[in-house]
N, C-alpha and C positions, 0 to 999 in steps of 0.2 A: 694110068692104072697104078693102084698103090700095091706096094708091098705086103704080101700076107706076113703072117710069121715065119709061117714054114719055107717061106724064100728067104726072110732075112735071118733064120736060123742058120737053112743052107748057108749063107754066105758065112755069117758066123764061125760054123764048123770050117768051110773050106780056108777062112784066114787063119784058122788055127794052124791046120795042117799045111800050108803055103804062105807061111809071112811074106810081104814084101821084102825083095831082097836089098837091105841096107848098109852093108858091110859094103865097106871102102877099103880094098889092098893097100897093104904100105906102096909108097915106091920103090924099095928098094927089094921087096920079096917078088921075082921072078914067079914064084910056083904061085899065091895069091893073086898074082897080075892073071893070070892063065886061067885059073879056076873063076874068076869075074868076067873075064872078056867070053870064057864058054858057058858062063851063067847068062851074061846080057844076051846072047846070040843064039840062045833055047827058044826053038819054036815050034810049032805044034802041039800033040797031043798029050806029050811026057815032060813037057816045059813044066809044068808045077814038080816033078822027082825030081828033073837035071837041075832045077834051082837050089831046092831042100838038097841034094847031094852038095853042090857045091858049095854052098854055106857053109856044111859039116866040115867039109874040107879045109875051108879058107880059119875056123877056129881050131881046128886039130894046128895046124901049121901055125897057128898064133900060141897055143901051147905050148909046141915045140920052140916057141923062142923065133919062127922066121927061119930054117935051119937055110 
């Protein structure tokens, strides 16, 4: 069955709001290693927020220098 628009719009829209998660932690930041490992290990229903949060998080802490 092919793809209408209105399904590959959805998909669209929905990669907009849920990038794949591609952010790779330094090894040496602790708090980035934690926020990726609770990113990979998001499942269910709220696995597309806990990802977008912790992305946010993992470049806030890259901001900050890796504190």
């Amino acid at each position: 069955m092919a793809e209408t628009s209105d399904d590959s719009r959805a998909r669209t829209e929905a990669l907009k709001l849920f990038p794949p998660a591609l952010l790779k932690p330094p090894p040496t930041c602790a708090r980035c290693r934690g926020y990726a490992d609770r990113r990979d290990a998001a499942t269910g229903p709220l696995r597309g927020m806990v990802v977008t949060d912790m992305q946010v998080l993992m470049k806030r802490c890259a901001r900050a220098g890796h504190p």
